[in-house]
VEXDREN-2710 file (C-alpha; in Angstrom, 1 decimal):
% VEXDREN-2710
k/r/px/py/pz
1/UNK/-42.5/37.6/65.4
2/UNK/-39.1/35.7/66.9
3/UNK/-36.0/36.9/65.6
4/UNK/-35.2/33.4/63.1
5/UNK/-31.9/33.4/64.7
6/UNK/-33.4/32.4/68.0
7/UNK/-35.7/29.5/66.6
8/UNK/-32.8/26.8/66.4
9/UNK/-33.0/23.5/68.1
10/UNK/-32.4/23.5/72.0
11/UNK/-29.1/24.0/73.0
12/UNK/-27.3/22.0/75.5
13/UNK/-27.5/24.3/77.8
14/UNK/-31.4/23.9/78.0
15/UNK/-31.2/20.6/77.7
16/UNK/-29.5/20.1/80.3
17/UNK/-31.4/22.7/82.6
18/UNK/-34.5/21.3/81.6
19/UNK/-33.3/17.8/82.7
20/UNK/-32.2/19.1/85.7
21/UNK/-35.3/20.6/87.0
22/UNK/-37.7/17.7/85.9
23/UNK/-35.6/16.1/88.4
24/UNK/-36.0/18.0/91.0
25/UNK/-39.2/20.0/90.7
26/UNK/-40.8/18.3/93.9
27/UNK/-37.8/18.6/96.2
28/UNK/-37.0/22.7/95.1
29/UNK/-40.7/23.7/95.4
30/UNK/-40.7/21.7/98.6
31/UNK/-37.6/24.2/99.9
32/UNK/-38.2/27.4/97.8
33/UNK/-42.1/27.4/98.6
34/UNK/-42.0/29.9/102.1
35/UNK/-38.8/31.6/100.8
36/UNK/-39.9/35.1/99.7
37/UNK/-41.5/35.6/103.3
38/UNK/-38.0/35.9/104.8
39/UNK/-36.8/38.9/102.5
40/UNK/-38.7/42.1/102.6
41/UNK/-36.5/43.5/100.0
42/UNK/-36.9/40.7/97.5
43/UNK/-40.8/41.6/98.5
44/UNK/-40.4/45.2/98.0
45/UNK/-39.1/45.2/94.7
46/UNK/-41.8/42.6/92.7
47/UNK/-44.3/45.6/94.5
48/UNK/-42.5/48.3/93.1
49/UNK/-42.7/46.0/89.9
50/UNK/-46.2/45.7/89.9
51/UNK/-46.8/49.8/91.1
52/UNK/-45.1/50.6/88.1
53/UNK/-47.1/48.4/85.9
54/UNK/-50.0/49.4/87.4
55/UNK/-49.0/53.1/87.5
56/UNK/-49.0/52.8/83.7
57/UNK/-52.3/51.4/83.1
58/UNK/-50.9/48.3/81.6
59/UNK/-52.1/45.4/83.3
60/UNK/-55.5/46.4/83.8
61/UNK/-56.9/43.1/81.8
62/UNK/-55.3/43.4/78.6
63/UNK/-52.0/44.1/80.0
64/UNK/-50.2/40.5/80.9
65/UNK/-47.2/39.9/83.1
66/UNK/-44.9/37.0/82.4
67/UNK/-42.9/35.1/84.9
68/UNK/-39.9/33.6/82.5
69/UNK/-38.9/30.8/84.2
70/UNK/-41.5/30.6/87.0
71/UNK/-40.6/27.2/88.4
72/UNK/-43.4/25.9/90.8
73/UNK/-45.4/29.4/90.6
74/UNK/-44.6/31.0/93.5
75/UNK/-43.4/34.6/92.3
76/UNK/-46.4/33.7/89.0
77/UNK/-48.6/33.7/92.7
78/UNK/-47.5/36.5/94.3
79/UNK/-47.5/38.6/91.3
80/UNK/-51.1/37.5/91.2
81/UNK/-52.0/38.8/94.2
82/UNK/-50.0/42.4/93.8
83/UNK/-52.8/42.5/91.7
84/UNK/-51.4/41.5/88.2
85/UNK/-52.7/39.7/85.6
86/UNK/-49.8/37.1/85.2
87/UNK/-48.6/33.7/84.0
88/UNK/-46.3/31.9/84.2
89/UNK/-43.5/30.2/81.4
90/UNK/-41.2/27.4/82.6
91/UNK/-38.1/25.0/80.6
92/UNK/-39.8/22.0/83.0
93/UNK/-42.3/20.1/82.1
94/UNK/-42.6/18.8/85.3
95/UNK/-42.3/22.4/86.7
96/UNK/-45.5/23.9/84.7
97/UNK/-47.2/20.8/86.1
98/UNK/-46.1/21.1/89.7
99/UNK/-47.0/25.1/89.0
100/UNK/-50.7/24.2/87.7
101/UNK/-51.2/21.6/90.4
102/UNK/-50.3/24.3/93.3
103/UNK/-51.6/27.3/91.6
104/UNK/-54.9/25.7/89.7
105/UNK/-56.2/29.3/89.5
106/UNK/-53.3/30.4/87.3
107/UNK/-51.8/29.8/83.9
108/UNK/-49.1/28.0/83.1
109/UNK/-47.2/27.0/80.2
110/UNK/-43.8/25.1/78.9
111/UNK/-41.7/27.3/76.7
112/UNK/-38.1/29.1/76.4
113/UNK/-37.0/32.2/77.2
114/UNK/-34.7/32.2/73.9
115/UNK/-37.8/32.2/71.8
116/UNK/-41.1/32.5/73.6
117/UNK/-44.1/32.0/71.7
118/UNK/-45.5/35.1/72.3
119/UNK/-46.3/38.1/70.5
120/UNK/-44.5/41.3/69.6
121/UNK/-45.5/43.7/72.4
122/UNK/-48.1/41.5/74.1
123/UNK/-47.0/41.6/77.4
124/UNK/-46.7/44.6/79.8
125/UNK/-44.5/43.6/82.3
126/UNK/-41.8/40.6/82.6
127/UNK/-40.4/39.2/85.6
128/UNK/-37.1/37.3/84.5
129/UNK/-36.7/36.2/89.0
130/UNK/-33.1/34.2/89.4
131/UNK/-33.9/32.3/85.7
132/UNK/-30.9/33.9/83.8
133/UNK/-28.4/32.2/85.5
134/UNK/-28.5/29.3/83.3
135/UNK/-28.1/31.3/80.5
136/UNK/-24.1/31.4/78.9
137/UNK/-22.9/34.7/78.7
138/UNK/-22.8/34.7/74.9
139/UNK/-26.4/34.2/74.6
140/UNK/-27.7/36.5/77.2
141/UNK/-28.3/39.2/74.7
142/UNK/-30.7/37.2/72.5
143/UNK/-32.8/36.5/75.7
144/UNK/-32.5/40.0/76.5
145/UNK/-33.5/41.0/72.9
146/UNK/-36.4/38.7/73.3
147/UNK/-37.6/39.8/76.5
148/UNK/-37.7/43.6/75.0
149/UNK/-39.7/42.2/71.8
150/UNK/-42.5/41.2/73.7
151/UNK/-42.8/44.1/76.1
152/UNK/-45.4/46.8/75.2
153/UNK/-43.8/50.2/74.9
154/UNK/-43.2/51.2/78.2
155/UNK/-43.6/47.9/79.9
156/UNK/-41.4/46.9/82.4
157/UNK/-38.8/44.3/83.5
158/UNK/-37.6/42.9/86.6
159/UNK/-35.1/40.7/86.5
160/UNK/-33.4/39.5/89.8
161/UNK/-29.6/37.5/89.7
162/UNK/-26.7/36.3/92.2
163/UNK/-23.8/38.4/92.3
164/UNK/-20.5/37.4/91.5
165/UNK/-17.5/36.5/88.7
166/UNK/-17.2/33.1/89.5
167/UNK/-19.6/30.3/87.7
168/UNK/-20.9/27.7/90.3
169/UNK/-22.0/23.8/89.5
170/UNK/-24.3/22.4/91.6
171/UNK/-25.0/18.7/92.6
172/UNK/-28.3/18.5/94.2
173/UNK/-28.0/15.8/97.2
174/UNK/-29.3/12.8/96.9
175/UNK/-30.6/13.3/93.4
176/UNK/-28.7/12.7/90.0
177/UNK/-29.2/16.1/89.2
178/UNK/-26.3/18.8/88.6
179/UNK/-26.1/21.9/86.9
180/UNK/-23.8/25.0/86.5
181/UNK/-25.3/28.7/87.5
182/UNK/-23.4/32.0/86.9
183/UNK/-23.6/34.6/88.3
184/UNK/-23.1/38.2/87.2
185/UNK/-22.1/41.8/88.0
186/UNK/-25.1/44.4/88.4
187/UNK/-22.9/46.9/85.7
188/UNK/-22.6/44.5/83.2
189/UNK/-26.3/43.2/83.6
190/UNK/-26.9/47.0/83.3
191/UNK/-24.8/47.4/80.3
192/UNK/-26.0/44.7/78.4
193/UNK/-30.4/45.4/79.3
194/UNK/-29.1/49.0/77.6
195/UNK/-27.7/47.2/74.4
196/UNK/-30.8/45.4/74.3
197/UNK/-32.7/48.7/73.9
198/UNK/-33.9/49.1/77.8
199/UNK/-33.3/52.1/80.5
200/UNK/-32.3/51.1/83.6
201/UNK/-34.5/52.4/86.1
202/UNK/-33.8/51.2/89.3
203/UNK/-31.0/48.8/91.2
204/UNK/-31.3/46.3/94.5
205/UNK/-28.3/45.1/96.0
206/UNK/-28.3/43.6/98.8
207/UNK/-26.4/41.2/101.1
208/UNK/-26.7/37.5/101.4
209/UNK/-29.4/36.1/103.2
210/UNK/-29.1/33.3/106.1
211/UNK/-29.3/30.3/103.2
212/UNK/-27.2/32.3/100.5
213/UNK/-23.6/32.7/100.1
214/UNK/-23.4/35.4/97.7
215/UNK/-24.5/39.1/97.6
216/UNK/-28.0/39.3/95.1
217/UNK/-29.3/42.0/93.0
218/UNK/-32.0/43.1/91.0
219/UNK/-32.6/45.6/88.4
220/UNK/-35.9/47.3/87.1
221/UNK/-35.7/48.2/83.6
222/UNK/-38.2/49.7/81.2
223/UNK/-38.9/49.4/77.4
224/UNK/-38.7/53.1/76.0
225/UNK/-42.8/54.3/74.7
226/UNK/-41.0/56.1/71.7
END
C-alpha cells in the first residue's frame, strides 16, 4: 500500500512540472528521440540494468520494469528491447500520449513518482532516468521510499541524474514553458538510496557530452532479498 503521508494533493512542484512538459512534449521528443545513440555509457549501464534483472530471474513475464518518468518512451523502448518486460509512468498527460502514439506496442500510463499506484513489491526493476531532478531535496526521500516499496526483494534500481551543487531554471525557447532542475552529488544520492533501505551497487560518472554542460552520473542500487 502507499505510505498515507505520500497521498496528499499535488504539490507545486508537480504542478508546475507537469505544466511544463505538456507544453513541450512534441518539441523535447522531437530533440531527445536519437539521443542515447551518441552515449555508449549511458547505453551500457540500462544493459547492465537489464543483465542484472535478468540474471535474477525477475522479469521473465511476471517480473515488470518501470520507467518513472518515461517522457516520450524512449528509454520504456529500449528497455523493451534489452529484453524487459517494461512500462512506462509519466507526470504528462500529453507525454504518456506522445509515448503510446510512438510506442503503440508498449504500455503507458499517467501517474507520480511520490505515490505510484502500484503495488507493494510488484515490480522487479525501476528505472528512475534524469526524472529526479524535479524533485526538491526535502522530498526526495519519500520518492526514494516509494521506489523501494514497490521493488520485489532483490529488484533493482537505476537511476541516472546531472551532477552538480547549483539548481538550474530553464526557459524553453520559444515556448512559455520554464522550470527549475537540480542537480545532485553522486555521495549524497548514495547516502540517501541507503537511508531509503537500498545497497549501492554500482556508480557511472562520466564527463559532459557535446550538448551537456555538466558532468552526469548514475547509480545501480538494489532492494536487499532479506
Amino acid at each position: 500500500m502507499t505510505d498515507p503521508q505520500l497521498q496528499l494533493p499535488d504539490p507545486t512542484y508537480l504542478q508546475a512540472t507537469r505544466t511544463f512538459y505538456d507544453t513541450v512534449a512534441a518539441e523535447y521528443a522531437e530533440r531527445f528521440n536519437a539521443e542515447l545513440a551518441g552515449k555508449p555509457l549511458d547505453r551500457a549501464m540500462l544493459a547492465v540494468f537489464a543483465e542484472l534483472v535478468l540474471a535474477d530471474g525477475l522479469a521473465d513475464g511476471s517480473g515488470p520494469v518501470a520507467d518513472l518518468g518515461c517522457g516520450p518512451g524512449r528509454i520504456t523502448a529500449h528497455l523493451n528491447s534489452l529484453g524487459l518486460n517494461a512500462f512506462g509512468v509519466d507526470l504528462s498527460p500529453a507525454m504518456v500520449e506522445l509515448a503510446r502514439q510512438t510506442h503503440p506496442g508498449l504500455r503507458f500510463e499517467e501517474g507520480s513518482m511520490t505515490g505510484l499506484d502500484l503495488a507493494d513489491g510488484s515490480l522487479a526493476g525501476v528505472v528512475a532516468w534524469y526524472s529526479i531532478i524535479h524533485t526538491p531535496p526535502e522530498r526526495l526521500p519519500l520518492v526514494l521510499s516509494e521506489f523501494h516499496r514497490v521493488l520485489v526483494p532483490g529488484g533493482h534500481l537505476l537511476v541516472a541524474f546531472q551532477v552538480g551543487d547549483e539548481p538550474r531554471h530553464l526557459e524553453w525557447p520559444g515556448l512559455p514553458a520554464s522550470l527549475d532542475f537540480r542537480r545532485w552529488s553522486p555521495d549524497r544520492i548514495a547516502e540517501l538510496l541507503r537511508e531509503a533501505g537500498f545497497e549501492v551497487t554500482a556508480r557511472l560518472a562520466r564527463e559532459p557530452g557535446v550538448t551537456e554542460k555538466v558532468p552526469q552520473a548514475a547509480l545501480l542500487a538494489r532492494r536487499p532479498s532479506a
